[in-house]
C-alpha positions in Angstrom: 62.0 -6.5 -59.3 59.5 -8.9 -59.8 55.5 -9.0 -59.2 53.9 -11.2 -56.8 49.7 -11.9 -56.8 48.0 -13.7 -54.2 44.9 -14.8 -56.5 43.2 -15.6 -53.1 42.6 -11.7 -52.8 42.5 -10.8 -56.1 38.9 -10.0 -57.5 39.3 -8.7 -60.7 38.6 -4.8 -60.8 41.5 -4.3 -63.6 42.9 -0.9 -61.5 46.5 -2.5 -62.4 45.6 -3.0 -65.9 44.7 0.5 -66.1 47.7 1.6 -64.5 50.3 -0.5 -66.1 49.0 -2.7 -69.3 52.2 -3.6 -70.5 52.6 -5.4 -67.4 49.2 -6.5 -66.1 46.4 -8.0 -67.6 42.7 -8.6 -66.1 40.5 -10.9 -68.4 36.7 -9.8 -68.2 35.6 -12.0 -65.5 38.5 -13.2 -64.1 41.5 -12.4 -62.0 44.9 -10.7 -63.4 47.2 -11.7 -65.7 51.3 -11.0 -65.0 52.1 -10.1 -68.7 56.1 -9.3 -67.4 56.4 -10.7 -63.8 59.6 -9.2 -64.1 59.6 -6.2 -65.5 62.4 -3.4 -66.2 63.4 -0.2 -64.4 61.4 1.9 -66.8 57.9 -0.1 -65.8 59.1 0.4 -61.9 56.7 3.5 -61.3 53.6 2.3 -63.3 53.7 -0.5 -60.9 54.2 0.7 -58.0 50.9 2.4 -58.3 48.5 -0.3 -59.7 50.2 -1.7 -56.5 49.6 1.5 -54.1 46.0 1.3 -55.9 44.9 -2.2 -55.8 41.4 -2.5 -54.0 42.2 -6.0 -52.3 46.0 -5.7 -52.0 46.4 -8.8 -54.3 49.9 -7.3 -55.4 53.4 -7.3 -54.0 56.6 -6.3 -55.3 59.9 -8.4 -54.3 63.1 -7.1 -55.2 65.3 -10.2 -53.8 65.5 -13.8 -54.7 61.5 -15.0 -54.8 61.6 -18.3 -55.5 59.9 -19.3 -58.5 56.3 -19.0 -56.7 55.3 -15.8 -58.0 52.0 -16.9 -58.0 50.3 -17.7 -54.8 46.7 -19.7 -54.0 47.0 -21.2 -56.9 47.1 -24.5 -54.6 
């Protein structure tokens, strides 16, 4: 598994902080932080709903080969 955030839609509300701080991290003003972009089985369900619960959609999970690019508008 491994986390994907489009910091273009990402606004900062911290809902996947709340639902999964070993994983994500949302500064106070500012956008989130991937602590573990690629996180065990055992983190799968906390994720999974900061994803289901995000308010912009800014999160994604991949379970193939991503490249690298985990990040995106970062351009």
């Amino acid at each position: 598994m491994r986390i994907v955030v489009d910091l273009d839609l990402c606004q900062g509300h911290g809902v996947c902080q709340d639902e999964a701080p070993a994983v994500f991290t949302v500064p106070k003003h500012g956008t989130v932080h991937i602590v573990d972009p690629t996180p065990g089985a055992a983190q799968r369900e906390a994720v999974e709903t900061a994803i289901r619960y995000c308010p912009t959609r800014a999160l994604s999970i991949t379970d193939g080969g991503e490249p690298d690019s985990a990040v995106k508008g970062t351009d």
